[in-house]
C-alpha positions, 0 to 999 in steps of 0.5 A: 317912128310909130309906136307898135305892140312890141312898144305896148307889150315892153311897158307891160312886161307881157308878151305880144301875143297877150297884148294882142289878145287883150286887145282884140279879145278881151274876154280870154284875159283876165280883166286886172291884165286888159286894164294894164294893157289900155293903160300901157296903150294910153300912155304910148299912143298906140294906135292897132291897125284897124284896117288891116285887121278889118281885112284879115278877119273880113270884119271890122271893129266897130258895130252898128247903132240905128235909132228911130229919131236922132233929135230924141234926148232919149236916144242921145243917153242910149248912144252915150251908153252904147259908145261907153260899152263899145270903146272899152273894148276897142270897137267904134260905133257907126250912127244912122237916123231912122228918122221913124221911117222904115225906109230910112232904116232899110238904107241904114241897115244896107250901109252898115252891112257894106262897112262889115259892122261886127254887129247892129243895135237898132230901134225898129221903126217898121217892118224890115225883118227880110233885110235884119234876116239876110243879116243874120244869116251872114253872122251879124248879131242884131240886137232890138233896143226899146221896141220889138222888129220881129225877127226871131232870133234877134236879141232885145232890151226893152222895157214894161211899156204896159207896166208904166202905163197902168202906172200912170193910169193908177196915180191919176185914178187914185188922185180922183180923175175919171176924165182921164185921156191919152196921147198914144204913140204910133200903133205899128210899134209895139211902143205905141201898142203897148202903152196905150193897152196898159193905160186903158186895161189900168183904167177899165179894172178901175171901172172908168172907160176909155173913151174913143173922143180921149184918146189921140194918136201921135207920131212920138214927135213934138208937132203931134203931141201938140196937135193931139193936145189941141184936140182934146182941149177943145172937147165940150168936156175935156180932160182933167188928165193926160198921159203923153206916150212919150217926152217928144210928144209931151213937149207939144201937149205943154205947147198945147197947154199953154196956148190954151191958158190951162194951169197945171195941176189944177185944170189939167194933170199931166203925166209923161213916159220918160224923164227927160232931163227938162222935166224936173225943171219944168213949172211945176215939174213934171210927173213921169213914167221913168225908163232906165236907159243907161241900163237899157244902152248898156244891157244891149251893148254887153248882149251885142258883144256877147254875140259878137264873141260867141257866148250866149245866144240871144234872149229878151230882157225887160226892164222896168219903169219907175213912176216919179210923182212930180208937181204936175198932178192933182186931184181935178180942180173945181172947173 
């Protein structure tokens, strides 16, 4: 025989109705009680029907998670802290790639609406504020994570992309470097805009100009990174630094590096945005702009659900970023 409520409610010695509401609404019950109510689920093996819920409130109990690039380790720990959240108050989570392209996205967006997600987290990847408004319109909750869409209602847990690259702009003028350059990140994302602004405004206050031969553009992808790297290697006079706009890319400028015979710190200063977990076991160990992102996963599930239960309307919160000073910087070498 299956196990029901009425089995739960016995091993807790509460009524139905207050099971049913620490289940399904885990915010009208104090947190002591919904603890002994999962556990008591736990130890029976109930399983609620989430069917049949889904069609009586028209809604179903999980929540939608896009990112822009499902092989990024970054986004790998975001989703571990999302589905974290999202479980302990019994909802699933749907996955989509994006696969950094709007299209992409957009279908993403159609499928989760057509399964009646409670709500969707994403990581915009262009412009698709039309289908995010139809969306909202219809009572699903959006919640930007790490870049901006655009919609103006939506939510966003984001962090001081400016602040962590004057960071690394900073710690490379202060060891000495004047031919300081940059692989940026795509400029239609406010990721890639900001980062490169914050590296160059750090570096004009500094007195030194940015100049256009020292910054190459990426797609925030590990061939880019690698194909900017190259470039800048093979200037007359290249860099003695370089700041990689994120981990993906700084795979590839590493590729690049040792390709090029190049030694780390001494012919070239390294400094990445996100530490990614390889960093620190790299030869030598990699100097990083340092993002907390189980805070920024965590931030954007408890707003989502936030939503999702009516509480507070959506608000912008802005994190920031921690420089980690590693081995892989140096004053310039004599070459």
């Amino acid at each position: 025989m299956s196990v029901t409520i009425h089995d739960v409610a016995r091993q807790v010695n509460l009524s139905i109705a207050t099971v049913s509401r620490a289940l399904n609404r885990p915010e009208s019950v104090p947190e002591p009680t919904r603890q002994r109510v999962l556990e008591a689920v736990r130890l029976t093996g109930y399983r609620p029907d989430a069917i049949g819920r889904s069609l009586r409130e028209g809604r179903s109990r999980s929540v939608g998670l896009i990112v822009s690039d499902i092989r990024n380790p970054f986004y790998a720990s975001i989703t571990k802290a999302v589905e974290d959240i999202a479980q302990a108050r019994g909802y699933g989570v749907l996955i989509c790639n994006a696969d950094e392209k709007p299209e992409r996205a957009q279908e993403a967006l159609h499928f989760l609406a057509s399964h009646q997600v409670s709500g969707i987290i994403h990581v915009p990847t262009g412009e698709n504020v039309a289908v995010l408004g139809e969306l909202e319109a219809r009572g699903v909750p959006i919640v930007d994570l790490d870049r901006v869409s655009g919609l103006q209602n939506a939510g966003a847990v984001l962090v001081n992309n400016r602040q962590g690259a004057r960071q690394a702009a900073e710690h490379l003028i202060g060891l000495g470097h004047q031919r300081i350059a940059t692989i940026a990140g795509p400029q239609h994302l406010t990721t890639g805009r900001e980062r490169l602004e914050g590296f160059r405004q750090a570096l004009e206050e500094a007195g030194i100009r940015l100049l256009k031969r020292h910054v190459e553009f990426g797609d925030f992808r590990e061939a880019s990174g690698m194909r900017a790297a190259q470039r800048l290697f093979a200037l007359p006079k290249p860099p003695t630094a370089l700041f990689v706009a994120n981990n993906e890319m700084m795979a590839g400028a590493l590729g690049a590096v040792l390709e090029s015979g190049r030694r780390i710190p001494h012919d070239i200063s390294l400094v990445g945005f996100d530490d990614a977990r390889w960093a620190q076991y790299m030869h030598p160990p990699l100097t990083v702009v340092a993002q907390p992102i189980d805070a920024i996963g965590t931030l954007a599930a408890e707003q989502l659900f936030e939503r999702i239960e009516g509480k507070p309307a959506a608000r912008i919160q802005v994190l920031d970023t921690q420089l980690i000073v590693r081995a892989s910087t140096g004053p310039p070498g004599a070459s």
